[in-house]
C-alpha positions in Angstrom: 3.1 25.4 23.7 6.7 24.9 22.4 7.2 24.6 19.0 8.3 20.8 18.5 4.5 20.0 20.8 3.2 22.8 17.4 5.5 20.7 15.1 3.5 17.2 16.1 0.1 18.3 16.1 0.6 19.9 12.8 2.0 16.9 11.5 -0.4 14.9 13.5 -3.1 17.1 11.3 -1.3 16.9 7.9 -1.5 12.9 8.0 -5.2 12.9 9.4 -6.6 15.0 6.4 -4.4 12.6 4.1 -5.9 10.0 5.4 -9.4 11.8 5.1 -8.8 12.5 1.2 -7.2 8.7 0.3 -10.8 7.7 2.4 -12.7 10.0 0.1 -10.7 9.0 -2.9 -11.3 5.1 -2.7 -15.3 6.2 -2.0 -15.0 7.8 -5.4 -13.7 5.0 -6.9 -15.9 2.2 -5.1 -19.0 4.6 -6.4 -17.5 4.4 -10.0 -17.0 0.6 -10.0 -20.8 0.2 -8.7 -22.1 2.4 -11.4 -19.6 0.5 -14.0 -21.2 -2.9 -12.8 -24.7 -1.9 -13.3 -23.8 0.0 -16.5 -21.8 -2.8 -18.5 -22.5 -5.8 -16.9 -26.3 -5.7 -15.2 -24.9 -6.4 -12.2 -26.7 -4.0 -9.0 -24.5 -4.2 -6.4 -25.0 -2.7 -3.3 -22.4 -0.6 -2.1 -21.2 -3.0 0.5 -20.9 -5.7 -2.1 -19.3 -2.8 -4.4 -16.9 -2.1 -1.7 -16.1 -5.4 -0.8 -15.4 -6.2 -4.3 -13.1 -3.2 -5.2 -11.3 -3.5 -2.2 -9.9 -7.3 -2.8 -9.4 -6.1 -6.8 -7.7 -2.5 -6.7 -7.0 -2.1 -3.1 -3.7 -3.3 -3.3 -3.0 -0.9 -6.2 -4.5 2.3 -5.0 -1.4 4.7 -4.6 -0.6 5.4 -1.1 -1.0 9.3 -1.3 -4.2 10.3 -3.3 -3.6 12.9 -5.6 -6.4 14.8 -6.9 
């Protein structure tokens, strides 16, 4: 294999696991806003509903890399 092939599947593997962690990330979050509903407000959401909801609040806000 020649090194710019080596070059692209590294890179290839660099963006997939930052993909992976932003995915992981935004589940963290979602789980926090569910538990945050219930907790303050009453509200039980399910995690589709608590998903759906954080998505078209803080979607739009969440950084583009996740840092953690």
């Amino acid at each position: 294999m020649c090194a710019s092939t080596q070059q692209i599947n590294l890179q290839q593997s660099v963006q997939q696991e930052q993909f992976r962690l932003r995915m992981a990330a935004q589940m963290f979050h979602i789980h926090c806003y569910r538990r945050e509903q219930w907790l303050e407000c009453g509200r039980r959401l399910s995690v589709n509903q608590a998903a759906a909801e954080w998505i078209s609040c803080y979607a739009a806000e969440f950084p583009a890399s996740a840092r953690m």
